[in-house]
ROSE-4610 file (N, C-alpha, C; in Angstrom, 1 decimal, always signed):
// ROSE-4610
residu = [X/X/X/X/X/X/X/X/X/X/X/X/X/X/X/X/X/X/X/X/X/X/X/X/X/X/X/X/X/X/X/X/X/X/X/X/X/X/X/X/X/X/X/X/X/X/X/X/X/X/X/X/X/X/X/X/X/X/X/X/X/X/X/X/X/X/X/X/X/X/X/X/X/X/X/X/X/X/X/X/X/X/X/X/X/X/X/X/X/X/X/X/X/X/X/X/X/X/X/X/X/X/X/X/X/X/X/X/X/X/X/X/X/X/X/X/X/X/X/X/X/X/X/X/X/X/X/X/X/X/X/X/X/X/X/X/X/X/X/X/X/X/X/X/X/X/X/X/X/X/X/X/X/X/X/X/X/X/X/X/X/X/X/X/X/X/X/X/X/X/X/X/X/X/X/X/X/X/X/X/X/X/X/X/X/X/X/X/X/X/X/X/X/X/X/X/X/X/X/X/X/X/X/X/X/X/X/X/X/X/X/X/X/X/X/X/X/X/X/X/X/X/X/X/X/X/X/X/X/X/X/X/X/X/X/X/X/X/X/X/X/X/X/X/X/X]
num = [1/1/1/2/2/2/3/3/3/4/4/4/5/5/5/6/6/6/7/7/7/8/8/8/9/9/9/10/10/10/11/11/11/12/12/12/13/13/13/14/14/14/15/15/15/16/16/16/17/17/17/18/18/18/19/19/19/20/20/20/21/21/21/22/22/22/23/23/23/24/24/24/25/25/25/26/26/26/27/27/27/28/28/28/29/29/29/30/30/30/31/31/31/32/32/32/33/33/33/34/34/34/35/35/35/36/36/36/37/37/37/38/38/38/39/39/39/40/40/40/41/41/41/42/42/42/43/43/43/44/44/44/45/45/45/46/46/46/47/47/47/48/48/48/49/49/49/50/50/50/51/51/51/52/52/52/53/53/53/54/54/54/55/55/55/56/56/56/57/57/57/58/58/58/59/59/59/60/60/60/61/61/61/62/62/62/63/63/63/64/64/64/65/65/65/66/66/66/67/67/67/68/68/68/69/69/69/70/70/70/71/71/71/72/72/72/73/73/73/74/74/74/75/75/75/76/76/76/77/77/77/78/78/78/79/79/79/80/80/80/81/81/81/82/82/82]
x = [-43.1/-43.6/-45.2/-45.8/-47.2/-48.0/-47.2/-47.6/-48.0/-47.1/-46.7/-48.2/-48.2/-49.4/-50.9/-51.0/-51.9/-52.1/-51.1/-51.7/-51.8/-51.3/-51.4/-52.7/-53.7/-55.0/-56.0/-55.7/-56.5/-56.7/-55.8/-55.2/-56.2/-57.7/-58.7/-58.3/-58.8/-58.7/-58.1/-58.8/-58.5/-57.2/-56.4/-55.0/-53.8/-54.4/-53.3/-52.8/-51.4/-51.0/-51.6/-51.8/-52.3/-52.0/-50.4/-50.0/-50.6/-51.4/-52.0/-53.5/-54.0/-55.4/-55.4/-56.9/-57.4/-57.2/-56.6/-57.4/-58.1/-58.7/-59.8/-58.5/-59.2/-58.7/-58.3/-57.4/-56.9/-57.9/-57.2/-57.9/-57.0/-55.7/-55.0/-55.0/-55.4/-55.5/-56.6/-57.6/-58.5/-58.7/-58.2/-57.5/-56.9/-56.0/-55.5/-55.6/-56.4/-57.5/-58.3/-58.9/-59.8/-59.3/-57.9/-57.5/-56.7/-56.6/-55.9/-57.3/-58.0/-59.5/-60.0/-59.6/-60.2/-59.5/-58.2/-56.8/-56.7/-56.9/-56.2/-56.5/-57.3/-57.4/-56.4/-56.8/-55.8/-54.1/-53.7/-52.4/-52.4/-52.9/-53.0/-52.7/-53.3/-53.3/-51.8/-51.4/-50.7/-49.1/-49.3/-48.3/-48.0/-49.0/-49.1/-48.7/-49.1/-48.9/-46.9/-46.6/-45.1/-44.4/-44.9/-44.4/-44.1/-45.4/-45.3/-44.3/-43.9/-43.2/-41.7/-41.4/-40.0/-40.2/-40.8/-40.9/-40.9/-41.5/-41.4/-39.7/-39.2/-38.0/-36.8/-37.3/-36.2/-35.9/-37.4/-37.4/-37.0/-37.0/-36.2/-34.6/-34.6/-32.8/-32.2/-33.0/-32.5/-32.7/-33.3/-33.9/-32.5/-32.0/-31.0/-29.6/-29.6/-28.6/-28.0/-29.3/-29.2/-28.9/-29.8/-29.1/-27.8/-27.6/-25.8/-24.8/-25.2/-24.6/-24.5/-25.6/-25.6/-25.0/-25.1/-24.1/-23.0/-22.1/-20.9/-20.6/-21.1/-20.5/-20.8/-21.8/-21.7/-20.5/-20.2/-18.9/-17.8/-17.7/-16.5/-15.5/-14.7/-13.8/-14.1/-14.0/-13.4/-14.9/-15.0/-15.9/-17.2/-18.8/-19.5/-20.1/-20.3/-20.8/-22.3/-23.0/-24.1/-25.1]
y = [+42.6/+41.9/+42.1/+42.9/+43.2/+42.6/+42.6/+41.8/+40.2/+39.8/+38.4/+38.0/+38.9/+38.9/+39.1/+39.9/+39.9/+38.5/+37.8/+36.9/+35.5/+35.6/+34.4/+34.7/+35.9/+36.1/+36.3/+36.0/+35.8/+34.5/+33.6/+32.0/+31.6/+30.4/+29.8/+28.8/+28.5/+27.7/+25.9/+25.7/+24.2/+24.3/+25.7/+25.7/+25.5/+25.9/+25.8/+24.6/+24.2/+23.1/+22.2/+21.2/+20.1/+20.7/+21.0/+21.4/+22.5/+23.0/+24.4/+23.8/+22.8/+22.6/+22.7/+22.9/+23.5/+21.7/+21.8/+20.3/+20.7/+19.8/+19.7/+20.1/+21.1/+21.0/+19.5/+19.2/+18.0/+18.4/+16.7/+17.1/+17.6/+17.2/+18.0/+19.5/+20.2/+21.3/+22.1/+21.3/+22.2/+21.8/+20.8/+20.9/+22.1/+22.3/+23.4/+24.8/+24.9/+26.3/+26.0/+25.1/+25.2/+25.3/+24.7/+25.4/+26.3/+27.3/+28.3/+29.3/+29.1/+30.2/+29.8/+28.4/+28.4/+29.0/+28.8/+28.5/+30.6/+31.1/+32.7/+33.2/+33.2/+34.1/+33.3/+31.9/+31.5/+31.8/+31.4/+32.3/+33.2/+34.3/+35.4/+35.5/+34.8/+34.4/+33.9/+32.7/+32.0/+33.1/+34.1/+34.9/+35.8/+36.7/+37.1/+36.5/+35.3/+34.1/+34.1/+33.9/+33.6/+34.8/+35.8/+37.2/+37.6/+37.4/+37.4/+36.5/+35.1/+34.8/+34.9/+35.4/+36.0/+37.1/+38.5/+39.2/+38.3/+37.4/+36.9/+36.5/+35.9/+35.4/+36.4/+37.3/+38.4/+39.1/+39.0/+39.6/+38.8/+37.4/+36.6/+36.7/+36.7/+37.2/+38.0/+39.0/+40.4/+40.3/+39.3/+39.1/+38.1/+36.9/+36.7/+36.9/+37.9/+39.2/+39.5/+40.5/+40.8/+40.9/+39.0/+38.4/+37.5/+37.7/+37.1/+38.1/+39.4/+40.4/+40.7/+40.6/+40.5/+39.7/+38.4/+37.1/+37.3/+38.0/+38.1/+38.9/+40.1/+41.3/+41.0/+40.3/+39.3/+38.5/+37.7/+36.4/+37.6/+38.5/+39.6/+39.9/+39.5/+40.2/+41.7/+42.5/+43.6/+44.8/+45.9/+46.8/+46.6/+46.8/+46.1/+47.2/+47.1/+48.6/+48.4/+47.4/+47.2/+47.7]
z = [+4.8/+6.0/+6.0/+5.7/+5.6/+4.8/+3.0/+2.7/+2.7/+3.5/+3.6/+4.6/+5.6/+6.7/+5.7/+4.8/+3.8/+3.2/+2.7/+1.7/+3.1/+4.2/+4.6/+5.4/+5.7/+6.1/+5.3/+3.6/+2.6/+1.6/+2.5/+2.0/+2.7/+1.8/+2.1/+3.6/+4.2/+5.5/+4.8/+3.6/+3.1/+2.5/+2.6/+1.4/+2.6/+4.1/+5.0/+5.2/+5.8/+5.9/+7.3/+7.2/+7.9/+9.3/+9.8/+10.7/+11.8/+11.0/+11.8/+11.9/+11.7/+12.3/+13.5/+14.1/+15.2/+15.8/+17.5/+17.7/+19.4/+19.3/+20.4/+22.0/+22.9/+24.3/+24.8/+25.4/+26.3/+27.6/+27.9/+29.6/+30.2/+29.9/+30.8/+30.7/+29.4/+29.7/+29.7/+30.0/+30.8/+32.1/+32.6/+34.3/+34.9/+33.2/+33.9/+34.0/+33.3/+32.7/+33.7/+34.6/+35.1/+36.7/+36.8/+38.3/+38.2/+37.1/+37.4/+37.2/+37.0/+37.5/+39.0/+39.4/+40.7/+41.8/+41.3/+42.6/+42.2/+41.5/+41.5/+43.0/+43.4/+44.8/+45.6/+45.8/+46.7/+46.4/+45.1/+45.3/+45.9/+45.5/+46.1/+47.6/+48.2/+49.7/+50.1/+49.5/+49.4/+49.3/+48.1/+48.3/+48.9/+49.9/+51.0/+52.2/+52.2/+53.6/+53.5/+52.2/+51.6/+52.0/+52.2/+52.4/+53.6/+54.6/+55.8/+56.6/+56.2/+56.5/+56.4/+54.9/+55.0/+56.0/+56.5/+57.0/+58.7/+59.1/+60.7/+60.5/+59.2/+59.5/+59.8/+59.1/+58.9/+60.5/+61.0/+62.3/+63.5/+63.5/+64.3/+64.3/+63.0/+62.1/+63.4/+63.4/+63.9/+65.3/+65.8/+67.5/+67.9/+67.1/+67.0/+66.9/+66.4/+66.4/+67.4/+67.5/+69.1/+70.5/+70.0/+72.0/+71.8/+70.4/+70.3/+70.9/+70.1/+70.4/+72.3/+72.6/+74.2/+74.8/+74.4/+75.1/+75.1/+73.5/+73.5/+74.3/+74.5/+75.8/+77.0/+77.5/+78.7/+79.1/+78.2/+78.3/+78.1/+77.5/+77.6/+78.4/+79.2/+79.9/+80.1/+81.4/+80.7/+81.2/+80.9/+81.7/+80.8/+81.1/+80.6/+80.2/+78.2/+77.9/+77.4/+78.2/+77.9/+79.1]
């Protein structure tokens, strides 16, 4: 294995196959190299923002819960253990 990595980082640049030439950046991908340097903080934000909202959801969840749980022992027949 070492060897093999030896001789193919001692093989002149003109002996490699066509296939491994360098080619020029696209546009599309320096669009995209160029908004994933712009946009990083905003994720950041953006996954925070995503965060806080499962956390408001979860807490409506449980606010929901709650006044079901109350309605049901309201409409209850019967001595009230609320």
């Amino acid at each position: 294995m070492q060897a093999a990595t030896v001789r193919a980082a001692s093989t002149p640049p003109s002996a490699l196959p066509a296939t491994l030439s360098v080619r020029p950046p696209s546009v599309t991908g320096a669009l995209r190299a160029l908004e994933g340097l712009l946009l990083r903080g905003g994720q950041r934000t953006a996954r925070r923002n995503a965060w806080t909202a499962v956390l408001e959801d979860r807490r409506r969840a449980k606010d929901r819960r709650e006044a079901q749980h109350v309605l049901e022992a309201v409409a209850a027949p019967g001595p009230q253990a609320t």
